[in-house]
C-alpha positions in Angstrom: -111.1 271.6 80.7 -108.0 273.4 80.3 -104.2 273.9 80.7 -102.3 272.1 83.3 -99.2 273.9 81.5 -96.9 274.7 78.9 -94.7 273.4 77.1 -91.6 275.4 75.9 -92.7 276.2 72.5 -95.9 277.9 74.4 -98.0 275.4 73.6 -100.1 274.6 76.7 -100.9 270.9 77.8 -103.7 269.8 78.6 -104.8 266.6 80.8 -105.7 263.0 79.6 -109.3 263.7 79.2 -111.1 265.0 76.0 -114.1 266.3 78.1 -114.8 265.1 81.6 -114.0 261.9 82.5 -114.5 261.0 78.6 -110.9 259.5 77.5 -108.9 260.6 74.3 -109.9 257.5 72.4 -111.8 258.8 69.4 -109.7 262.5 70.0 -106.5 260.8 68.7 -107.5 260.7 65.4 -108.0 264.5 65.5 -104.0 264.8 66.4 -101.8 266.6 63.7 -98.1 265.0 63.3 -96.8 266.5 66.7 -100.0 264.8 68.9 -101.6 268.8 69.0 -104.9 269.8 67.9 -107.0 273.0 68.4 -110.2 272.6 70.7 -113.7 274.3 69.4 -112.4 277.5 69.7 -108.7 276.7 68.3 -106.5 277.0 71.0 -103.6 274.4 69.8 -102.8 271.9 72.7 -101.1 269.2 73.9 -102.2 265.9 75.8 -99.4 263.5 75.0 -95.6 263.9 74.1 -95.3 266.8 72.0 -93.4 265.3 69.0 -92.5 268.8 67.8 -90.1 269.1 70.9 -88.9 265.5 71.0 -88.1 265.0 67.4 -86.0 267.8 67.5 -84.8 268.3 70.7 -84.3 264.4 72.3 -86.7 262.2 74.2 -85.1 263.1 77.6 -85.4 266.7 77.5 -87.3 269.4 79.4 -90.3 269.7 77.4 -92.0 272.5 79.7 -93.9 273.1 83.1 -97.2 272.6 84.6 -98.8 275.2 86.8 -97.5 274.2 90.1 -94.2 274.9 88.3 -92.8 271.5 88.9 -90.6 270.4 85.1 -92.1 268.4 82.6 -89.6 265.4 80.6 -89.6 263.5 77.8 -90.3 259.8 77.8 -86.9 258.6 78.1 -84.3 258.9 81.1 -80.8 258.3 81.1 -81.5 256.1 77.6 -84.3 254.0 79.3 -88.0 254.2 78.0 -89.8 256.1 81.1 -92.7 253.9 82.2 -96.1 254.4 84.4 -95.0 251.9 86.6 -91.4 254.3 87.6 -93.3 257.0 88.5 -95.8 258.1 91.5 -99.6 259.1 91.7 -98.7 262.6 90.3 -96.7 260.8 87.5 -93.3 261.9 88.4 -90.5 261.1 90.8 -87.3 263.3 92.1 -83.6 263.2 91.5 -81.1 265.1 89.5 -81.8 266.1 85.6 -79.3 267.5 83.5 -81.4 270.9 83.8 -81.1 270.3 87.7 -78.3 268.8 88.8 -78.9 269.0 92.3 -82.5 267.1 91.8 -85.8 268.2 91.9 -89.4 267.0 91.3 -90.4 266.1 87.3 -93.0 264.9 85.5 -92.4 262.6 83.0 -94.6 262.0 79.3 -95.3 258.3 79.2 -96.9 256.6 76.2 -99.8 255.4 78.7 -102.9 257.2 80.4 -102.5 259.6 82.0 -99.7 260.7 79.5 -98.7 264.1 81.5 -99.7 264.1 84.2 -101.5 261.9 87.3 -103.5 262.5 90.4 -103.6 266.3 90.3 -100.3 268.1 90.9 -97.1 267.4 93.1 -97.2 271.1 94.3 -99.8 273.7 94.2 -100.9 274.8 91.1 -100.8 278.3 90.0 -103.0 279.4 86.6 -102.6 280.0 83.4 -103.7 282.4 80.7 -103.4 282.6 76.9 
């Protein structure tokens, strides 16, 4: 377990799991009022929408990156909810943003598993420290 990225703030997200292959079910409760927690060794994360970001910022904003550098987005595009079912295996889809207006690859945070991020990465994926 780890980062698949970071969000703006620095926060890193991490993937739907709460240990391998074990889903967040009983790790929700454990989520302050942004959805982060600390793991065992308090390093603060993210595996859903980071309210921090989206309260303040907008529900269609960049929220960050993941390690094959590919954006990350809030759950709403242009004033739509963003669901699981508008976006591929990786849990994205390309066209333009407002950040790119030319288009480009972006993940989107859903309300639904796998929240972030799908099937691995759209690109390759580079690492991350803290």
């Amino acid at each position: 377990m780890g980062a698949i990225g970071v969000s703006l703030n620095g926060v890193p997200f991490y993937n739907q799991y709460a240990a391998p292959d074990e889903p967040l079910t009983n790790e929700i409760n454990s989520f302050d009022q942004y959805n982060g927690h600390p793991t065992g060794n308090s390093n603060y994360h993210y595996h859903i929408e980071p309210l921090y970001l989206t309260e303040k910022q907008g529900k269609d904003v960049l929220l960050g990156f993941l390690l094959d550098g590919f954006p990350v987005y809030g759950p709403s595009e242009d004033s739509k909810q963003v669901s699981n079912d508008d976006l591929d295996e990786y849990h994205g889809h390309t066209h333009a943003t407002s950040d790119y207006p030319d288009g480009i690859y972006h993940y989107h945070t859903t309300s639904e598993d796998p929240y972030i991020n799908g099937n691995g990465y759209y690109g390759t994926p580079g690492t991350f420290t803290q």
